[in-house]
matplotlib code that plots the C-alpha trace (Angstrom):
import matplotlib.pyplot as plt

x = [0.0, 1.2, 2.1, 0.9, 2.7, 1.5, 1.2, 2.1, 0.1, 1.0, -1.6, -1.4, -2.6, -4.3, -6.3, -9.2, -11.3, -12.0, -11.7, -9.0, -8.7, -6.4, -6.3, -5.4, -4.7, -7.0, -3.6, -2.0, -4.8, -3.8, -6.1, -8.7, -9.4, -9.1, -13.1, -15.8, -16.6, -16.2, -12.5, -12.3, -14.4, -12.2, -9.0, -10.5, -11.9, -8.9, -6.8, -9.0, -9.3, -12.9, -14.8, -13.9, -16.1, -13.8, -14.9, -11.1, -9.8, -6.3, -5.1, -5.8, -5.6, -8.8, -9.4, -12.9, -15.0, -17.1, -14.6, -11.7, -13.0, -12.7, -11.1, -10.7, -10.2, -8.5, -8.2, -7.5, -11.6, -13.8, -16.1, -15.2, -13.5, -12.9, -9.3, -10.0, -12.5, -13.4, -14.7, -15.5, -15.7, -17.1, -15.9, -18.3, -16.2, -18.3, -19.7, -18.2, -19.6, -18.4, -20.8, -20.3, -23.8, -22.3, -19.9, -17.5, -17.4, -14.6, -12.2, -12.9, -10.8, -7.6, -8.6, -7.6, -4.0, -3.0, -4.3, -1.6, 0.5, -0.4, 0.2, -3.4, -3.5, -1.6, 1.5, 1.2, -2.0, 0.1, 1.5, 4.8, 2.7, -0.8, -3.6, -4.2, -8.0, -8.7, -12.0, -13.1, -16.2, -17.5, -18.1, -20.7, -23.3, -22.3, -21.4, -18.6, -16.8, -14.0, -11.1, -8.9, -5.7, -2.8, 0.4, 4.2, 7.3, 5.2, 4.1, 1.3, 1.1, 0.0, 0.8, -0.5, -3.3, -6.3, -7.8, -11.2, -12.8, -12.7, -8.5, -6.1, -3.4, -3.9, -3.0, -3.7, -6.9, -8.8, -11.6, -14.4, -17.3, -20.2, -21.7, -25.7, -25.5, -28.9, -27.9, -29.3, -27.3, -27.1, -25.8, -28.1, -30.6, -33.4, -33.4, -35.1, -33.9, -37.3, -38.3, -41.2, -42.0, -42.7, -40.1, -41.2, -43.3, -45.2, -42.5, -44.6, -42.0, -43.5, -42.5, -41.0, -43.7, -44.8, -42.9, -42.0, -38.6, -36.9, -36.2, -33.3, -30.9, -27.9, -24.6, -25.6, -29.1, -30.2, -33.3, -33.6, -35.7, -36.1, -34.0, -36.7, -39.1, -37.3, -35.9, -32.8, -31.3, -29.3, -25.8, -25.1, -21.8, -20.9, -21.2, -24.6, -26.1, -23.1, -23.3, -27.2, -28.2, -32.0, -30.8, -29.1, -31.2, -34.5, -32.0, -31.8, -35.2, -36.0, -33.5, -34.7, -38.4, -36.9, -35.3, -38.4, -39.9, -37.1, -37.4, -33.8, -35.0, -38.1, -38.3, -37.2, -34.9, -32.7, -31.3, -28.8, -27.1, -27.1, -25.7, -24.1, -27.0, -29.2, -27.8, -29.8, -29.4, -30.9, -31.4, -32.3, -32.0, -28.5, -27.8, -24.8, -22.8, -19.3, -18.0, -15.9, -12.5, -13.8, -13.9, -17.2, -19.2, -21.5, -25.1, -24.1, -22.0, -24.3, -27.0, -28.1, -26.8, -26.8, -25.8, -25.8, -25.4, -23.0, -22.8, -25.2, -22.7, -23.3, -20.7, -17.5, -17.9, -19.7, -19.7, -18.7, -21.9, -24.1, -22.8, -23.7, -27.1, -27.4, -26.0, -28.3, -31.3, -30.9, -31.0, -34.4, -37.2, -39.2, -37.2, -36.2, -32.4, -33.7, -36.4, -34.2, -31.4, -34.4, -35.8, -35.7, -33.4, -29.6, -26.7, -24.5, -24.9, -22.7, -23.6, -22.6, -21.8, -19.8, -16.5, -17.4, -17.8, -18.3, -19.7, -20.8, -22.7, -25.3, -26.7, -30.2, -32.8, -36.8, -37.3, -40.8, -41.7, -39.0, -35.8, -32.2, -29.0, -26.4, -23.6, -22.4, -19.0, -17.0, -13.2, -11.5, -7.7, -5.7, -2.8, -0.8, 0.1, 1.7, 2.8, 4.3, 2.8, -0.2, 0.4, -2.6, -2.7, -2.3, -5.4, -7.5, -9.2]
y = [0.0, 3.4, 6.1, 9.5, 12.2, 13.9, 17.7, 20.0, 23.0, 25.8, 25.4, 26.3, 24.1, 26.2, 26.4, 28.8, 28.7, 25.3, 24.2, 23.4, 23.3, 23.7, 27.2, 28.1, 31.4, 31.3, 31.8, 29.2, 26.7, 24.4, 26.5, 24.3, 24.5, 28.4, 28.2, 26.4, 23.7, 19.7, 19.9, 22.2, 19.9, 17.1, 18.5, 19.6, 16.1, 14.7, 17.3, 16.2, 12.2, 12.0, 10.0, 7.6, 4.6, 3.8, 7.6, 8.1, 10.5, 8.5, 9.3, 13.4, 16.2, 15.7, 14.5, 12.5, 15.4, 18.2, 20.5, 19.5, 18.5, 22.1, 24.0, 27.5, 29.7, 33.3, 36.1, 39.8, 41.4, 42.3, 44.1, 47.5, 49.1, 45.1, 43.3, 39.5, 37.4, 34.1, 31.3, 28.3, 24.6, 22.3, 18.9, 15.7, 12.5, 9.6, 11.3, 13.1, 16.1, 19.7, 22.2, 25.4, 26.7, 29.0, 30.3, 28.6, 31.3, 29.6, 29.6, 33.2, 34.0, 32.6, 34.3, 37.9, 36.4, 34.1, 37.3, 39.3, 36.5, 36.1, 39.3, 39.8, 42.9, 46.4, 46.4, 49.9, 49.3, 46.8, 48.7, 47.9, 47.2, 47.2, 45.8, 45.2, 45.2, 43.4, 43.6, 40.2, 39.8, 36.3, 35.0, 32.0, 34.4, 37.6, 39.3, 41.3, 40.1, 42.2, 40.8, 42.7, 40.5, 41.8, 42.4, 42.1, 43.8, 43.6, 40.0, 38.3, 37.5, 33.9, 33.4, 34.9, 34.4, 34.2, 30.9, 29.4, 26.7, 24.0, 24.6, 23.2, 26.1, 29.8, 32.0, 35.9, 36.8, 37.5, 40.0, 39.4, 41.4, 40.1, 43.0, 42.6, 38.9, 37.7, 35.7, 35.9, 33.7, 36.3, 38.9, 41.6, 42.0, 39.8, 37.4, 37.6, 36.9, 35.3, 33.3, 32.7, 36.0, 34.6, 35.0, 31.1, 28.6, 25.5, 22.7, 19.6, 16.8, 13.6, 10.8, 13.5, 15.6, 19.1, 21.6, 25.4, 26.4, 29.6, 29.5, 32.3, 33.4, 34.7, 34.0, 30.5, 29.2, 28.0, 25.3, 26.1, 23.9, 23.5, 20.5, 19.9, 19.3, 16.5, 14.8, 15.8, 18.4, 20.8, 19.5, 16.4, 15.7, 14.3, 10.3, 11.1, 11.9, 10.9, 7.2, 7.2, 6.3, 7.1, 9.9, 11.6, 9.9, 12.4, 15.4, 15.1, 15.1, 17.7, 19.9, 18.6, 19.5, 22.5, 23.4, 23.1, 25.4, 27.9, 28.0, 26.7, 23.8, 22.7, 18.9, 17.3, 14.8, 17.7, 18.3, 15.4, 17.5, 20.7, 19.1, 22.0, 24.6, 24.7, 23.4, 22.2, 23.2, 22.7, 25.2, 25.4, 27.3, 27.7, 24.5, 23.3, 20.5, 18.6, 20.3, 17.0, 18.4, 17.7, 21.5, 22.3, 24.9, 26.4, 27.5, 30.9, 31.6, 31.2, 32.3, 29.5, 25.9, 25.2, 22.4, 22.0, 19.8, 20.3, 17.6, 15.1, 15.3, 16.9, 19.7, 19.1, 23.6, 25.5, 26.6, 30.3, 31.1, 29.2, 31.2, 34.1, 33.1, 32.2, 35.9, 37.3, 35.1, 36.0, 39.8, 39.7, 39.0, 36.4, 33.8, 30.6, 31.2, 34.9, 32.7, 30.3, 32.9, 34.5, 36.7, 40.7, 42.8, 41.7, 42.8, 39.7, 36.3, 33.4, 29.8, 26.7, 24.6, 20.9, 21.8, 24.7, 28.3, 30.9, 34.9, 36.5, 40.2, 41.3, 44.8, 44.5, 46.8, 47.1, 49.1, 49.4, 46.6, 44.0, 43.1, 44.1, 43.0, 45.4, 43.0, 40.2, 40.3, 37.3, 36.6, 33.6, 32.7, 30.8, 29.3, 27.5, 24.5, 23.5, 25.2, 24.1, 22.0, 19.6, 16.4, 14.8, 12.5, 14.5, 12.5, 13.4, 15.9]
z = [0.0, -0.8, 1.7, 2.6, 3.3, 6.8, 6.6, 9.0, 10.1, 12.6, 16.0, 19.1, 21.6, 24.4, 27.9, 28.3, 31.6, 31.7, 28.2, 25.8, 22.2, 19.3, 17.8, 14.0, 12.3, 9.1, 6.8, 8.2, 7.2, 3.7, 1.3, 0.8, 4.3, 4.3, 3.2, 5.0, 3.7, 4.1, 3.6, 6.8, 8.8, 7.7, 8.7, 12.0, 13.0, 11.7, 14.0, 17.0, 16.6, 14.9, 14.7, 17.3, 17.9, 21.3, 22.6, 23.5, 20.5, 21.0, 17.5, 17.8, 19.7, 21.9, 25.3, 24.6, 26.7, 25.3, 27.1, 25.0, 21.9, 20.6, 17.3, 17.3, 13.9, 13.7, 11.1, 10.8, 11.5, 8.6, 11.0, 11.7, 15.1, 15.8, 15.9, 15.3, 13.9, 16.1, 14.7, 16.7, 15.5, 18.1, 17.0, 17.9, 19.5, 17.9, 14.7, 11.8, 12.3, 13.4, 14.9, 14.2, 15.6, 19.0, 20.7, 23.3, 26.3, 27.7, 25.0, 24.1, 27.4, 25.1, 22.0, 22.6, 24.0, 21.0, 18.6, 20.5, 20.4, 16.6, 15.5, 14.7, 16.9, 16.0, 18.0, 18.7, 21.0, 22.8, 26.0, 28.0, 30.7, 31.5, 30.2, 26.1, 25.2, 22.5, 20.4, 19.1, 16.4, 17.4, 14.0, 15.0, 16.4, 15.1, 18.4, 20.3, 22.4, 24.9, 26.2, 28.4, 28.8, 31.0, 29.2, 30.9, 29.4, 26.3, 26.4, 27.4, 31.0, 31.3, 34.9, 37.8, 40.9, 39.5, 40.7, 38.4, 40.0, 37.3, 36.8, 39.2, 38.8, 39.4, 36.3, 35.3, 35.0, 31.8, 31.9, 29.3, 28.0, 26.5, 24.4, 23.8, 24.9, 23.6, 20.4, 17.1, 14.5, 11.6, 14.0, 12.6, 15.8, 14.4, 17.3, 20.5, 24.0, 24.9, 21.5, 23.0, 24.4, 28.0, 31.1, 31.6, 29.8, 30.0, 28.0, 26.8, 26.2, 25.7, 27.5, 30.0, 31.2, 31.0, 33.6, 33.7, 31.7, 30.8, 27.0, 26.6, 24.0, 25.7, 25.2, 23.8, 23.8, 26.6, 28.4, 32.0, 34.1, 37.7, 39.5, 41.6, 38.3, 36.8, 39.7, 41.0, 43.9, 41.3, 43.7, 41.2, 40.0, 37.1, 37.4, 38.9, 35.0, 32.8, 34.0, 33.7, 29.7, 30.8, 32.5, 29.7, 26.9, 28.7, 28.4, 24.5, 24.3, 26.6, 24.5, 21.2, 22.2, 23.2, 20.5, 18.2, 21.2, 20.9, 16.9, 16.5, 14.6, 12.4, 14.0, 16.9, 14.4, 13.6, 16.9, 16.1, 13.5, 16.0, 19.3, 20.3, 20.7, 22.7, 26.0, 28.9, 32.2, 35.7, 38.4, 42.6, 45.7, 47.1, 48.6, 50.1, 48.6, 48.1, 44.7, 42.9, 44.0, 47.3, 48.1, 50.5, 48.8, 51.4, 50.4, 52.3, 49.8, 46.8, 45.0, 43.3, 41.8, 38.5, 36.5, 32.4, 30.1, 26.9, 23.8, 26.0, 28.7, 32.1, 31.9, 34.8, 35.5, 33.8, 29.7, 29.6, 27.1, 29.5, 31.9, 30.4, 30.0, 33.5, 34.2, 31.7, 33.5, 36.7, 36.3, 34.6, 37.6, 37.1, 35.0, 36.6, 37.0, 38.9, 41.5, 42.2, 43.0, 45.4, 42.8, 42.3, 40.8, 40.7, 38.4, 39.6, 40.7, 42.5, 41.4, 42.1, 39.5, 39.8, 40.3, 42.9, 41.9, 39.7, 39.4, 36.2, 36.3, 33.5, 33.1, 32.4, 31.6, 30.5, 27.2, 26.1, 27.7, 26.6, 28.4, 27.1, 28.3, 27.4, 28.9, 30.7, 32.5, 34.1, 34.6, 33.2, 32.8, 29.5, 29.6, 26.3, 26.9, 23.4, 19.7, 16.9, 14.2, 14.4, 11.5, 9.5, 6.8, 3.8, 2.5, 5.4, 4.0]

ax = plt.figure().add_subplot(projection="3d")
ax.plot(x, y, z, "-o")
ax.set_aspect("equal")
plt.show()
């Protein structure tokens, strides 16, 4: 049999929050791949270890979770007053199939670093010392994104700290705006933050039952449900739903249901080919609970728990969009994420989420009788781990 040449590509391999995922500048990309199109999502799956029947992504660059099965793609903006374009590529671990239908909130902590790093941002707003802010056009939802990264002796400062509930090792700290959170896909302000128009509404899912859920587009979009409605506390950890098939079997049909409710999708079948939006999550009271580093979180120092489910996983912290939805939700009265933080007005909230953790402020307001969101702030932290060359097959894609 005849051999293949391998191809090298410039990546970066790179921590944000509590993700990780292989980053790419757009030029550095073979041509073919410089487009959408299949031969992208071929050299991305191949890049990760996709499909994988064994779930394990040996023979790539992913580590078989949601969290770090994750492409990122970088070029000079076309959007005016912006520095970078972001495009995200959520790669699937048993299918052939990359979704490029949101954001990844964590990740996006990274992005304005490597476009320093990249030389993707004018040197001359670099300073010395301080703190670089880095405008980012979020290409999967058409939003802005602000990153202000902390610069050292004119690098990026990568160590620091900053400690994020989720990582093992403190780093700097990475501020991020979310500019007018509540997604639309085509970025030109047709979507609404409530689809449905309703702060809460009746979900019919058959075979599941009919409870109340908060159907929001902010940051990513998001099912919330009460814990207490389908059965659980809102403390579980991981094994507790990822080693129930029943268990997470209702969850994709609660979110393909919702889907359909949220307008996201004609018919429940297509939610297999769009398992990255929307995500499911599960809110309740402040409750006090054993986070799975072993760390006590006390209920005193919470708002809320929340747990969510990402790629038909539940989620080991939190997503960064799905935490901006749940920062989003909670400043608008009456939503589920807002009652089950105690309800009333609030421009921040603490939840607790698997690993232990996490605050996120929104500025909301009521204008002419709908809800805006003009932002949603959090801190995360990134960290590269790895750069030089990712090798594929050279008839991989």
């Amino acid at each position: 049999m005849a051999s293949v040449a391998q191809v090298k590509i410039p990546a970066t391999y790179i921590r944000g929050g509590t993700s990780k995922g292989v980053f790419f500048r757009l030029q550095d990309l073979p041509e073919r791949a410089q487009v959408p199109g299949p031969a992208r999502d071929a050299l991305l799956l191949r890049v990760i270890g996709s499909p994988d029947p064994y779930g394990k992504q040996i023979d790539g660059m992913g580590g078989a979770t949601s969290s770090t099965s994750k492409t990122v793609i970088l070029s000079p903006s076309i959007k005016a007053d912006h520095d970078v374009d972001y495009l995200f590529g959520q790669v699937a671990i048993d299918k052939a199939f990359v979704d490029w239908s949101g954001n990844c909130g964590n990740l996006s902590a990274a992005v304005g670093s490597f476009a320093i790093a990249s030389g993707l941002v004018d040197p001359a707003r670099i300073p010395r010392n301080g703190m670089a802010t880095v405008r980012i056009w979020q290409a999967n939802i058409g939003k802005t994104i602000v990153a202000h990264v902390p610069i050292t002796e004119g690098e990026v400062q990568e160590t620091g700290d900053f400690e994020l509930d989720g990582v093992t090792f403190p780093a700097a700290e990475v501020q991020l705006e979310f500019l007018d959170p509540a997604a639309d896909e085509d970025g030109e302000g047709s979507g609404a933050m409530f689809p449905t128009g309703n702060l809460v509404d009746d979900l019919e899912v058959p075979g599941v039952g009919t409870f109340k859920a908060t159907l929001i587009n902010a940051g990513i979009p998001t099912i919330f449900v009460n814990a207490a409605d389908i059965g659980y506390t809102g403390t579980e950890l991981q094994d507790a739903i990822n080693g129930d098939a029943a268990a997470l079997a209702r969850f994709e049909t609660i979110r393909a249901h919702g889907a359909v409710r949220m307008g996201l999708i004609e018919h429940i079948d297509q939610a297999a080919g769009r398992q990255h939006t929307p995500k499911v999550a599960f809110v309740a009271p402040a409750t006090s609970y054993t986070a799975s580093s072993g760390k006590a979180v006390a209920a005193g120092d919470i708002d809320l728990v929340v747990r969510a489910l990402s790629m038909g996983k539940l989620h080991h912290a939190m997503m960064g969009t799905a935490a901006v939805a749940i920062g989003t939700a909670a400043a608008i009265p009456g939503t589920l994420v807002n009652l089950a933080a105690g309800g009333g007005e609030r421009s921040a909230v603490r939840f607790g989420h698997p690993s232990g953790t996490l605050r996120v402020g929104a500025e909301a307001q009521q204008i002419d009788g709908q809800w805006t969101v003009t932002k949603a702030i959090m801190s995360r932290s990134a960290r590269v781990l790895m750069e030089g060359w990712v090798r594929v097959p050279g008839d991989a894609f």
